[in-house]
C-alpha positions as CSV (number, residue, x, y, z in Angstrom):
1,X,-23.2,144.6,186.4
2,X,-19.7,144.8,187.8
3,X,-18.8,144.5,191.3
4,X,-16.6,147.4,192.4
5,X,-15.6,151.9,191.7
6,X,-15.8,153.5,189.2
7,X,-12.7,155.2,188.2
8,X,-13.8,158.6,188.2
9,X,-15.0,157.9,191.4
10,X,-12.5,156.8,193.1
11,X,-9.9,159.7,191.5
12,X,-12.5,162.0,193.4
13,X,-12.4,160.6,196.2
14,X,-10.2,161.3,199.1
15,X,-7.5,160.3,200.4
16,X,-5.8,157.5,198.1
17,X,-7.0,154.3,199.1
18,X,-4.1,152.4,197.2
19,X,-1.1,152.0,198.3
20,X,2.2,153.1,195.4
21,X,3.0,149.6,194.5
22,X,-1.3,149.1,194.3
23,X,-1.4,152.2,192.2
24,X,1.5,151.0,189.9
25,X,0.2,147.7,189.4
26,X,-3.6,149.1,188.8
27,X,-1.4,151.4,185.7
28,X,0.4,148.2,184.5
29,X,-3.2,146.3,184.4
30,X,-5.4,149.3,182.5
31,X,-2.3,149.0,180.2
32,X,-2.1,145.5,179.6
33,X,-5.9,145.8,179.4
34,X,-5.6,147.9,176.2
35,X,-2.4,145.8,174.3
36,X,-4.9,142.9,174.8
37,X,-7.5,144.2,173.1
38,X,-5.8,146.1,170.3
39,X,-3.9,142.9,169.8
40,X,-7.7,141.2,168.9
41,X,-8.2,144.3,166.7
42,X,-10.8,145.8,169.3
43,X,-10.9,149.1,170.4
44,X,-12.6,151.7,173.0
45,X,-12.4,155.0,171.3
46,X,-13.8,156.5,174.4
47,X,-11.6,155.4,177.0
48,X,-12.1,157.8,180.0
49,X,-12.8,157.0,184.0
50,X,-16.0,157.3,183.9
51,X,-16.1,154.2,181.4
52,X,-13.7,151.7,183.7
53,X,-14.8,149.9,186.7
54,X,-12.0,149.1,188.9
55,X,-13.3,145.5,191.1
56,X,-12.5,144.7,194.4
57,X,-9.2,142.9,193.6
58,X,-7.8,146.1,191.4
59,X,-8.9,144.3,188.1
60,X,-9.9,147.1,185.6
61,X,-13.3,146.4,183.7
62,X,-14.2,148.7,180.6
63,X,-17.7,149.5,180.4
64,X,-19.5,151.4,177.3
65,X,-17.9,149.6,175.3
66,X,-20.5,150.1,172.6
67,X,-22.1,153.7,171.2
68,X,-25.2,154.3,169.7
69,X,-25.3,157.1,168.8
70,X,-26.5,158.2,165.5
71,X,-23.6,158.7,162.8
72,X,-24.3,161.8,162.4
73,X,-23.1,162.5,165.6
74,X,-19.5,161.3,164.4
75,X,-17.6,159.6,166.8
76,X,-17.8,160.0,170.3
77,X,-14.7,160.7,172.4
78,X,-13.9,162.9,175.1
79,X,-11.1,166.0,175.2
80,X,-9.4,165.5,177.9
81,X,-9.1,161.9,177.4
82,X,-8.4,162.6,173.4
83,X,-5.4,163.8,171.2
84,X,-5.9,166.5,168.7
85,X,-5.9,163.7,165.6
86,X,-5.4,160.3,165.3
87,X,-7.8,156.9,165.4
88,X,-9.5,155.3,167.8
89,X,-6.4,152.8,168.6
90,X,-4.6,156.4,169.1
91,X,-7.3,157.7,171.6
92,X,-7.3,155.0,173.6
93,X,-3.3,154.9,174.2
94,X,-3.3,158.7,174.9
95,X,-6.3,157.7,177.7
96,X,-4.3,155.3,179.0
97,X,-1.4,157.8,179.5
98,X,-3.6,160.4,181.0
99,X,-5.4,157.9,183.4
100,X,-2.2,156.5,184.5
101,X,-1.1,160.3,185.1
102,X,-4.0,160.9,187.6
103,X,-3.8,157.3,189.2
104,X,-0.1,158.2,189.8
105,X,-0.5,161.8,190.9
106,X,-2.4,160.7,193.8
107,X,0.4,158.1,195.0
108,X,2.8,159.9,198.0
């Protein structure tokens, strides 16, 4: 359990809660988020709002972390959040990029 919004909830919601410089430093934390764990050789490869909590003091949490799907599902990932090719270290970069696009559409 983790105290705080979802993402996907909050980039539904209405108005922008976040001030710009909030909104930039919640981008440069999902970021750093993501070096760190590539760095330890972890990944997400389904990196998407709906799988990030976002706690009361802006820290991003990832959540469903872990599938279980059967392998004969292949791997799980989601378009919009996606490239056309590349690994899961790939995916997760592009998310980042297309989170931080939302996050920063909704800044004034």
């Amino acid at each position: 359990w983790v105290q705080g919004i979802p993402l996907d909830a909050y980039l539904s919601s209405a108005p922008n809660p976040l001030s710009d410089l909030e909104t930039a430093r919640l981008v440069q934390r999902i970021a750093r988020l993501i070096v760190l764990i590539h760095e330890k050789g972890v990944n997400h490869g389904d990196l998407k709002p709906s799988n990030m909590v976002i706690s009361d003091n802006l820290e991003p949490v990832l959540i469903d972390a872990l599938d279980f799907s059967p392998i004969t599902d292949g791997e799980i990932s989601t378009s919009a959040y996606a490239p056309q090719s590349g690994d899961v270290f790939e995916r997760d970069r592009f998310a980042v990029t297309k989170i931080s696009e939302e996050l920063l559409g909704r800044s004034s």
